[in-house]
PLY file of the C-alpha trace (Angstrom):
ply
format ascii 1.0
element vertex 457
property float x
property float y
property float z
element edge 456
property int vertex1
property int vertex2
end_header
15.75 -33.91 -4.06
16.54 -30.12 -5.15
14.04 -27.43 -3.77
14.84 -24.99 -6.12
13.14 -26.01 -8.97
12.70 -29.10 -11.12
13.25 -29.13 -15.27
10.50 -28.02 -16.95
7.82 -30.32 -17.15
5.65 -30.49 -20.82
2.34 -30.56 -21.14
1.03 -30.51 -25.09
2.42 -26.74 -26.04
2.61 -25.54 -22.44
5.65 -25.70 -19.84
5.39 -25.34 -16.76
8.63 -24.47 -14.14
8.67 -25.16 -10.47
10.12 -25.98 -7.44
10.40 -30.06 -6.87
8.79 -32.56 -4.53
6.90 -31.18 -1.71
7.96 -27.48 -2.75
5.87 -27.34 -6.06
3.24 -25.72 -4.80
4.75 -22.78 -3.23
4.76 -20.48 -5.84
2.95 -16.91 -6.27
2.65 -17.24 -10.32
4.64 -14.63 -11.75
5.36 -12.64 -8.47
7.60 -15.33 -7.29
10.23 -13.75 -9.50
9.66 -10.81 -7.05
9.94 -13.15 -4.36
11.91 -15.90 -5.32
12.23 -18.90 -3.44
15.71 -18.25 -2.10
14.75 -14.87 -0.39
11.76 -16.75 1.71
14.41 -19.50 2.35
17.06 -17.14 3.90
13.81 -15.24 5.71
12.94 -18.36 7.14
16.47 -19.39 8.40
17.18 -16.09 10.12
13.98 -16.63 11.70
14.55 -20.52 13.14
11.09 -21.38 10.98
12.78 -24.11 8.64
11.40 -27.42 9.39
13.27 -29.99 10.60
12.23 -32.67 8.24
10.43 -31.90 5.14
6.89 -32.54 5.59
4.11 -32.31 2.88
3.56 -28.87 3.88
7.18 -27.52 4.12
7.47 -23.78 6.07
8.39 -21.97 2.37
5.02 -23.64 0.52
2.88 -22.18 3.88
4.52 -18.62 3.19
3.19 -18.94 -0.33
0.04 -19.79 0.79
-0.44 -17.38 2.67
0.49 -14.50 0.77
-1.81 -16.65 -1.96
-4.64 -16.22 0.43
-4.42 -12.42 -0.12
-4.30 -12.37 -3.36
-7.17 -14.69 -3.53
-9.30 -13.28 -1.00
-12.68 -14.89 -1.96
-11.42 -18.48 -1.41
-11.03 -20.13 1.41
-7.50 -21.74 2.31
-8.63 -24.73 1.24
-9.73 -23.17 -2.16
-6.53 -21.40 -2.14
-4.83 -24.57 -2.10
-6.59 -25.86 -4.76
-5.47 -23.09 -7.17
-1.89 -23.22 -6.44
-1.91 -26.85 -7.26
-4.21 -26.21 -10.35
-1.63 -25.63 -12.97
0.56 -28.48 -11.69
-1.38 -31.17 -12.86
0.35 -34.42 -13.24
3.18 -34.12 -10.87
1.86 -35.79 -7.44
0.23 -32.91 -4.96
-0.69 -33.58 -1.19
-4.69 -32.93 -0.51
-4.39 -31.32 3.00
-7.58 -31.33 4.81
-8.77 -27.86 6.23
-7.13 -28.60 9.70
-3.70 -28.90 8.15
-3.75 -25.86 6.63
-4.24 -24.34 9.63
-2.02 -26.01 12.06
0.72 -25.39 9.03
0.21 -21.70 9.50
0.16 -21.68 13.32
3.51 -23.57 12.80
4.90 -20.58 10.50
4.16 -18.06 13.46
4.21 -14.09 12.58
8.16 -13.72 12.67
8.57 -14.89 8.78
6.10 -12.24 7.61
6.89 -9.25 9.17
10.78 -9.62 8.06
9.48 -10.14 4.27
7.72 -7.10 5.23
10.78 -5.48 5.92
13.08 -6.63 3.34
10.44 -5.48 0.40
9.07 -2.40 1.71
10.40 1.17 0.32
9.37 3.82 -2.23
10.11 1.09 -5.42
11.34 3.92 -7.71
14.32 3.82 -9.39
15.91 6.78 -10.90
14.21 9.96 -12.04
10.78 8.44 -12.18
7.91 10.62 -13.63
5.90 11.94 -11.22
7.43 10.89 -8.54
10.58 13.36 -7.62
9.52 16.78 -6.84
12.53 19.27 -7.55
14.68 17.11 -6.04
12.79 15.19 -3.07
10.87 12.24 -2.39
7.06 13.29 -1.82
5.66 10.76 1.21
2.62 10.83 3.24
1.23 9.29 6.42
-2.17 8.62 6.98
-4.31 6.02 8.99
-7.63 4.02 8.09
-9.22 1.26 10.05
-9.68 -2.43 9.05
-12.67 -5.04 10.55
-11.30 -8.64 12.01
-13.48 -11.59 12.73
-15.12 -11.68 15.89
-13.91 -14.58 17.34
-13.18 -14.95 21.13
-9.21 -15.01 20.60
-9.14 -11.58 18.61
-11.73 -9.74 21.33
-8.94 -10.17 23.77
-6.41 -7.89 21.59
-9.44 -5.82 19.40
-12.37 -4.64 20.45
-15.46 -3.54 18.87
-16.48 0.28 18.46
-19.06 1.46 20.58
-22.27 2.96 19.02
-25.92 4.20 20.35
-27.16 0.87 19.01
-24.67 -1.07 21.33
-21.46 -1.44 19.28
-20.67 -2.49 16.01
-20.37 -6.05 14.48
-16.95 -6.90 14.13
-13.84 -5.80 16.38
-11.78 -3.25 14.54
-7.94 -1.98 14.36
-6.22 0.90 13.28
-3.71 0.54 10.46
-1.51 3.97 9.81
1.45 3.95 6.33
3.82 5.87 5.02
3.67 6.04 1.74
5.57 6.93 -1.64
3.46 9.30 -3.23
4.30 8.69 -6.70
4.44 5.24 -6.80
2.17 4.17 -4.01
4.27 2.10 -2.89
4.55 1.07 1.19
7.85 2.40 2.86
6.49 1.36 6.54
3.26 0.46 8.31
2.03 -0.11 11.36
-1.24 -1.49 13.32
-2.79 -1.72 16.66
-6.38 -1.86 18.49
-8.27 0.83 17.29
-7.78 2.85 20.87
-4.19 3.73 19.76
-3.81 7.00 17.83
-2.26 7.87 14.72
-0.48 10.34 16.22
0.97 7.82 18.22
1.62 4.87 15.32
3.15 8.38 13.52
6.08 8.24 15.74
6.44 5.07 15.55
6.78 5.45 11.58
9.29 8.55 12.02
11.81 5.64 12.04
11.75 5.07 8.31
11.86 9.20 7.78
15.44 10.20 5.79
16.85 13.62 4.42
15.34 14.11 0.84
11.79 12.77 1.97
9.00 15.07 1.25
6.31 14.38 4.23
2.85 15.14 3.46
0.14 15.06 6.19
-3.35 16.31 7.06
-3.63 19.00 10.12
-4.19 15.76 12.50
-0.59 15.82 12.51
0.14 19.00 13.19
1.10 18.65 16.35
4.06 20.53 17.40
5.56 17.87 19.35
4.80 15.47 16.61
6.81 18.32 14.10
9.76 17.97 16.48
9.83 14.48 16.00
9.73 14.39 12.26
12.16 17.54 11.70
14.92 15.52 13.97
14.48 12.22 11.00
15.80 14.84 8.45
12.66 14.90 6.16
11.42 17.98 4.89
7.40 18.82 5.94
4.30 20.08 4.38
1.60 19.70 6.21
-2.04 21.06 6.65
-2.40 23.18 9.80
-6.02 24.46 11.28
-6.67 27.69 10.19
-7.63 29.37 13.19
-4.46 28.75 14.89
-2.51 31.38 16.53
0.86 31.82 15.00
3.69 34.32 15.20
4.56 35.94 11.78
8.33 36.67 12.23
8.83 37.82 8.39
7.03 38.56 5.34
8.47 36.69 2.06
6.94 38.11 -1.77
5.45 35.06 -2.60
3.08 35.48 0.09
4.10 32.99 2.99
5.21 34.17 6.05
8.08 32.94 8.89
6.71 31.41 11.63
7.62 28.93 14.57
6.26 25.94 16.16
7.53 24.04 18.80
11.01 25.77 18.10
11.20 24.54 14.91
10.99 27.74 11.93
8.21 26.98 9.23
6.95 28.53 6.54
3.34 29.44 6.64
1.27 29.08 3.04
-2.87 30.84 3.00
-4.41 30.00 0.10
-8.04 29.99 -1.42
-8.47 26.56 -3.71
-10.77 27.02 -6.05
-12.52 23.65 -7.37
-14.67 24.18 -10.24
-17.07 21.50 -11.78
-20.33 21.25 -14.33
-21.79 20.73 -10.95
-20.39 24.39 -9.94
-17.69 26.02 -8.38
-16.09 24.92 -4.39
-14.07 27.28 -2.33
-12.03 26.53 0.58
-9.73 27.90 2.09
-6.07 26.10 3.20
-3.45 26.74 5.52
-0.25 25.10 5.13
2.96 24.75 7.26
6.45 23.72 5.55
9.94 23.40 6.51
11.28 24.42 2.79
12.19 28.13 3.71
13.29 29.28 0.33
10.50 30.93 -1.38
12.56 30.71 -4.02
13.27 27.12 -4.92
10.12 26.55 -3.31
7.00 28.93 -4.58
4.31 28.82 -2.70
1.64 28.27 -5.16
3.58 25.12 -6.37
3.57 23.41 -2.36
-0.06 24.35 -2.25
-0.86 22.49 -5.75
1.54 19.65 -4.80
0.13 18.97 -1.17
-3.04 17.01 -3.32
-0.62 14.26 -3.55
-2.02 13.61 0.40
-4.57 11.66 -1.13
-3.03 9.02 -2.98
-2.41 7.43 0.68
-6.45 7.44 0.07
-6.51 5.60 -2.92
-4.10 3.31 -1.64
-6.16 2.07 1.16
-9.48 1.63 -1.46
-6.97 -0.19 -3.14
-6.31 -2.96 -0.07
-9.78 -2.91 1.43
-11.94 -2.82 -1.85
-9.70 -4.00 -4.40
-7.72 -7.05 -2.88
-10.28 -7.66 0.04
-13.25 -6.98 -1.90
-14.71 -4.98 1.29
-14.61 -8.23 3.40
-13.51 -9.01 6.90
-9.98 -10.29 7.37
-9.92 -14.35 7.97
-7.89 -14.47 10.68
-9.28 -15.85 14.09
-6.80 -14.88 16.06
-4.47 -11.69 16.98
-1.22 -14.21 15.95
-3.38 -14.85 12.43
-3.96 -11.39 11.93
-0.52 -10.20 12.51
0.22 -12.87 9.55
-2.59 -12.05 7.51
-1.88 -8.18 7.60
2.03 -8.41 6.73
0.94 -10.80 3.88
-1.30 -8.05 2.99
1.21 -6.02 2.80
3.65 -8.08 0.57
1.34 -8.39 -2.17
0.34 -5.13 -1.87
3.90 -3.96 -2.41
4.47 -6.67 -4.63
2.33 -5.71 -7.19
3.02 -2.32 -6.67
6.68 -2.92 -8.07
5.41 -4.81 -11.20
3.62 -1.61 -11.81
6.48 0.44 -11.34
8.33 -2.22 -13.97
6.40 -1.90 -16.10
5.93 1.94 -16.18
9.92 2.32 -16.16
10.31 0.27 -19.34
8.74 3.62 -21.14
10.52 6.98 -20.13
8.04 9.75 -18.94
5.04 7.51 -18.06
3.47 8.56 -14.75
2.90 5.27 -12.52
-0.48 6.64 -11.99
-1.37 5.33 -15.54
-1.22 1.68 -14.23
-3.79 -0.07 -13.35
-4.35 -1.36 -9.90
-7.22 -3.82 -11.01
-5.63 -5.21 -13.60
-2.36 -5.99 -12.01
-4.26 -7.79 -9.40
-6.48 -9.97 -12.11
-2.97 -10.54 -13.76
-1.56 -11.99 -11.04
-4.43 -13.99 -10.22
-3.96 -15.73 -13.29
-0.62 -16.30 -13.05
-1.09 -18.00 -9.58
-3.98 -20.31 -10.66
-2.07 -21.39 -14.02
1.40 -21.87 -12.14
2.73 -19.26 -15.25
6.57 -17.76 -15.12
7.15 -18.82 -11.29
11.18 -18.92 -12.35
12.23 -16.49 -14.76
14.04 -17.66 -17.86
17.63 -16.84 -18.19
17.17 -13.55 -19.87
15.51 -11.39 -17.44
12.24 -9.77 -18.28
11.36 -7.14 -15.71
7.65 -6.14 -17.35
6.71 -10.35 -17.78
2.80 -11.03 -18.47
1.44 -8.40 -15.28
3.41 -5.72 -17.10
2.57 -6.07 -20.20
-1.26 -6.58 -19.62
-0.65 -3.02 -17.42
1.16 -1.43 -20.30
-1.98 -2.78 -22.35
-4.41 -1.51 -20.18
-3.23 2.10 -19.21
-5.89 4.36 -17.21
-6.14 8.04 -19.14
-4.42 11.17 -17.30
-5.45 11.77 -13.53
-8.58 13.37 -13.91
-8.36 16.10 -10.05
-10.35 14.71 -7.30
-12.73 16.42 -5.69
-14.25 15.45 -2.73
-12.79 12.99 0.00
-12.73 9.32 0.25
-16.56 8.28 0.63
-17.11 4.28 0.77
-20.43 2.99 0.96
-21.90 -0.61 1.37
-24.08 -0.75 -1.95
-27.91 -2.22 -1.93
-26.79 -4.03 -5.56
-23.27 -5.33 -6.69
-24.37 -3.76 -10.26
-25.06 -0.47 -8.34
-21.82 -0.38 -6.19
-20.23 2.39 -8.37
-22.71 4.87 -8.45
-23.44 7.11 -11.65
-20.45 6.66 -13.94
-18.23 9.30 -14.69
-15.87 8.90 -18.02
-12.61 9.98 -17.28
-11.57 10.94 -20.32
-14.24 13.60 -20.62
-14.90 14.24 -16.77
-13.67 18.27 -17.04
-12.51 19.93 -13.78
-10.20 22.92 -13.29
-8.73 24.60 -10.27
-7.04 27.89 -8.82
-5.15 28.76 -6.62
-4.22 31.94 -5.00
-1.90 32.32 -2.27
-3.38 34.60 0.21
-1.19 37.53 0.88
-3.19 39.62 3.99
-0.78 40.04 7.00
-1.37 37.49 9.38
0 1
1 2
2 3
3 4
4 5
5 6
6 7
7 8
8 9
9 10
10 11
11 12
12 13
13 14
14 15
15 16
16 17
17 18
18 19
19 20
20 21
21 22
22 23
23 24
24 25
25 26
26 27
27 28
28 29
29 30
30 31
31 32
32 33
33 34
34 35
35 36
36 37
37 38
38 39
39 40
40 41
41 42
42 43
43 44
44 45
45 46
46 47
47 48
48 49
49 50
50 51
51 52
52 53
53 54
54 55
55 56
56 57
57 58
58 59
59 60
60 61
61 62
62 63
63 64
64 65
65 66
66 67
67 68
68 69
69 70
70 71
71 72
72 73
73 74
74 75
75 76
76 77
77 78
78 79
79 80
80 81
81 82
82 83
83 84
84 85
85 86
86 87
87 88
88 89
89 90
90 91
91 92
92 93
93 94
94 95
95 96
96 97
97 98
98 99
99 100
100 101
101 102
102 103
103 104
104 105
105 106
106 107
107 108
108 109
109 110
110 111
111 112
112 113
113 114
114 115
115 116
116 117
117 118
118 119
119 120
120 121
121 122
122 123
123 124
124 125
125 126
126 127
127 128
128 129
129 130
130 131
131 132
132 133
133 134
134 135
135 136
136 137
137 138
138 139
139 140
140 141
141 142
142 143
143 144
144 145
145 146
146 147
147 148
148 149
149 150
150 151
151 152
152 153
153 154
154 155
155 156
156 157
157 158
158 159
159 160
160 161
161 162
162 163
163 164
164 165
165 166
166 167
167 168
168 169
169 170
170 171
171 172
172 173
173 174
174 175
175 176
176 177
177 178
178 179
179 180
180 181
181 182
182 183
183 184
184 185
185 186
186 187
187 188
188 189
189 190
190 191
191 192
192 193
193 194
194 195
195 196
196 197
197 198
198 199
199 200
200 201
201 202
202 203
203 204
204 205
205 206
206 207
207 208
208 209
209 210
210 211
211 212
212 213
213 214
214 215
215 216
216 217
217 218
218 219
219 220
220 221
221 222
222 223
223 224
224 225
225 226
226 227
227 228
228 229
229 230
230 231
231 232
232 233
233 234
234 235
235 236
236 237
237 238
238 239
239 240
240 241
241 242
242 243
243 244
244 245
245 246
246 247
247 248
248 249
249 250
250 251
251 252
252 253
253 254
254 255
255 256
256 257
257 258
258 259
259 260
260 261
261 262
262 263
263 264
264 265
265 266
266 267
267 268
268 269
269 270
270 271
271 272
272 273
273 274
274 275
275 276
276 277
277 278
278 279
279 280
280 281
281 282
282 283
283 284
284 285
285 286
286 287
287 288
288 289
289 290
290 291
291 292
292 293
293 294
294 295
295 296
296 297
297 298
298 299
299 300
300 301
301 302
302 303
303 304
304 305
305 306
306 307
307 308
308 309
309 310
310 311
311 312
312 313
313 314
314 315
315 316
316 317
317 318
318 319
319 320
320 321
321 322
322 323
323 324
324 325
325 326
326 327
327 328
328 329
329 330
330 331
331 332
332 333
333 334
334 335
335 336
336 337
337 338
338 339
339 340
340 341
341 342
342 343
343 344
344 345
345 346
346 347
347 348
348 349
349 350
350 351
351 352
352 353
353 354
354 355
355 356
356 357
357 358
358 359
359 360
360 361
361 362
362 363
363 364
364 365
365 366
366 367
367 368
368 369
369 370
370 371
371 372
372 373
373 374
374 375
375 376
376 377
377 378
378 379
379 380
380 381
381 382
382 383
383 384
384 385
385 386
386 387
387 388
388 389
389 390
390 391
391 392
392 393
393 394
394 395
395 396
396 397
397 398
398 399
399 400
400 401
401 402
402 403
403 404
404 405
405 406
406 407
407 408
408 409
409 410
410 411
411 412
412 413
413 414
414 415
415 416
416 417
417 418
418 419
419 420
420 421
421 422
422 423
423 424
424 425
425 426
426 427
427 428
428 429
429 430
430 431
431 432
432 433
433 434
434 435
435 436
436 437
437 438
438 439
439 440
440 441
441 442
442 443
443 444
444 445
445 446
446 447
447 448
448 449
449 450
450 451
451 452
452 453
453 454
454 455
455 456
């Protein structure tokens, strides 16, 4: 019996596409085009996960499942089950019980995920993508946030719970640091460990996917001048916040205002400036101090690095995006540390899966800014697609936006409106509550300056 796929089976004015037998219901709706069956098949070979026989639960349907289980993050495996088999009604579907699930994924082990993981990750841009080239180079930054597991016996022997006056907090914890494309969002590495390890120390560990033409942005928690060593030797470029009390040698004075320093050996450019944030609320000053490797005050003004460093935060909106959006605030499911290392990779997949339908869709009209898509509706796209079984093989003529694309295209957000403030998160008392006062974009007016501080140092 092929495992491919099966001819299209009819049902009244709808047809339906997908793999035969036992493999129907490993599909990811629409995204499977992104991650089509053979890709999982070769992952799973290279990894020595293919069964031996093919049982009702083959290794490629539990991969689906999984990464299902992310995108469906309110529903239970079992639930999750249910949906993938939803929109394949008539063709004859195994009813695992709960316990199968489970011993199918325990099966599967952790290799299979992370090497999707690797095969998919990367900036997703293609060519000269609006707002996401700066003169030339690749804008990326590298942050960390934390995630809560279950607490369950297993995972307190890897993750541990944070202590507090009130005796420690609920759930065991870890810390989760990226590297992010800044235009696009998109995950280029990540790693994760019990919360006790640093993000200094995951940073290194990230310096591996670092190249010449990459554009790292980072907050002053990296400014570390062993840390700078370590990224300048990668062959990325830096800009990255730096306390301002710091002592620092001033070697030369250039017109824009920045100055020639040196840290750790390594010549930087020093950038002062006073930002400026002014709202109907009133007007914020702060003042910035910035470290770069770009030493051409030409090519590279200072006033432009010191409006182009607020790209740090779209590592911030990326993490709302996984915690709130996809996980809906919630604890990850996972039991034990083998579970979570699957369920964060998965994570991770369809994060970056969706991520380059977005970018698909965005490319098919030149000059719009992939911040214009929709997170949200991508997600609630895909969804859809899952639960009705919709374009899981893609015709013969190849349609890179397909139904998530054009609902994004449908659904643009309005021009980046600045932000503010930093990420604040807050458990809400009512669901109907849990965005606060509403502010309309479209009329939400905010301006900024920026003046590069030009007093010898």
């Amino acid at each position: 019996m092929p495992q491919n796929g099966s001819p299209p089976r009819a049902r009244g004015a709808r047809t339906v596409t997908v793999a035969a037998g036992p493999f129907a219901a490993g599909h990811l709706g629409e995204l499977t085009r992104l991650l089509p069956f053979e890709m999982v098949d070769d992952v799973l070979a290279a990894t020595r996960r293919t069964q031996q026989r093919v049982r009702l639960l083959p290794a490629r349907v539990v991969v689906y499942l999984l990464l299902a289980g992310c995108l469906l993050a309110d529903c239970r495996y079992r639930q999750v089950w249910a949906k993938l088999v939803a929109g394949l009604r008539g063709l004859p579907m195994p009813d695992p019980s709960g316990s199968a699930l489970r011993q199918a994924r325990q099966r599967l082990g952790t290799a299979p995920l992370r090497a999707l993981f690797d095969l998919l990750r990367g900036p997703a841009a293609t060519g000269a993508v609006a707002g996401v080239w700066w003169r030339g180079l690749l804008p990326v930054v590298i942050d960390g946030t934390v995630l809560t597991v279950a607490d369950s016996t297993a995972n307190l022997r890897r993750y541990v719970k944070h202590r507090c006056n009130n005796g420690g907090s609920g759930y065991p914890r870890l810390r989760l640091s990226a590297l992010l494309a800044c235009g696009t969002r998109s995950v280029i590495d990540a790693v994760f460990d019990p919360i006790a390890t640093g993000e200094t120390v995951q940073a290194r560990q990230l310096a591996r996917s670092l190249r010449a033409g990459m554009l790292l942005l980072a907050d002053r928690n990296y400014c570390a001048a062993d840390l700078i060593t370590t990224f300048t030797t990668t062959g990325a470029d830096l800009l990255i916040r730096c306390k301002t009390g710091r002592r620092l040698p001033s070697l030369r004075r250039y017109r824009d205002g920045s100055w020639l320093s040196v840290i750790g050996g390594q010549h930087v450019r020093v950038i002062e400036a006073r930002i400026s944030i002014t709202t109907t609320n009133g007007t914020h000053t702060g003042d910035y101090r910035l470290i770069t490797t770009l030493l051409d005050p030409h090519r590279y003004p200072a006033a432009d690095l010191v409006g182009l460093y607020h790209q740090r935060w779209e590592i911030e909106t990326a993490y709302l995006e996984l915690k709130s959006t996809v996980l809906g605030g919630k604890v990850l499911r996972a039991r034990t540390p083998d579970g979570i290392d699957q369920e964060i990779h998965a994570l991770l997949i369809v994060y970056q899966l969706l991520r380059t339908a977005m970018v698909d869709a965005t490319d098919s009209r030149p000059g719009l800014d992939p911040d214009r898509a929709s997170f949200t509706t991508a997600l609630n796209a895909a969804r859809d697609q899952v639960v009705n079984a919709a374009g899981v093989i893609a015709d013969t003529v190849i349609d890179l936006v397909g139904v998530i694309g054009k609902r994004v295209l449908a659904n643009l957000l309005p021009d980046r409106r600045i932000r503010t403030k930093t990420r604040m998160i807050k458990r809400s008392n009512s669901k109907y509550q849990a965005r606060g006062p509403h502010v309309d974009r479209r009329t939400y007016k905010a301006t900024t300056s920026i003046d590069v501080i030009t007093n010898d140092p």
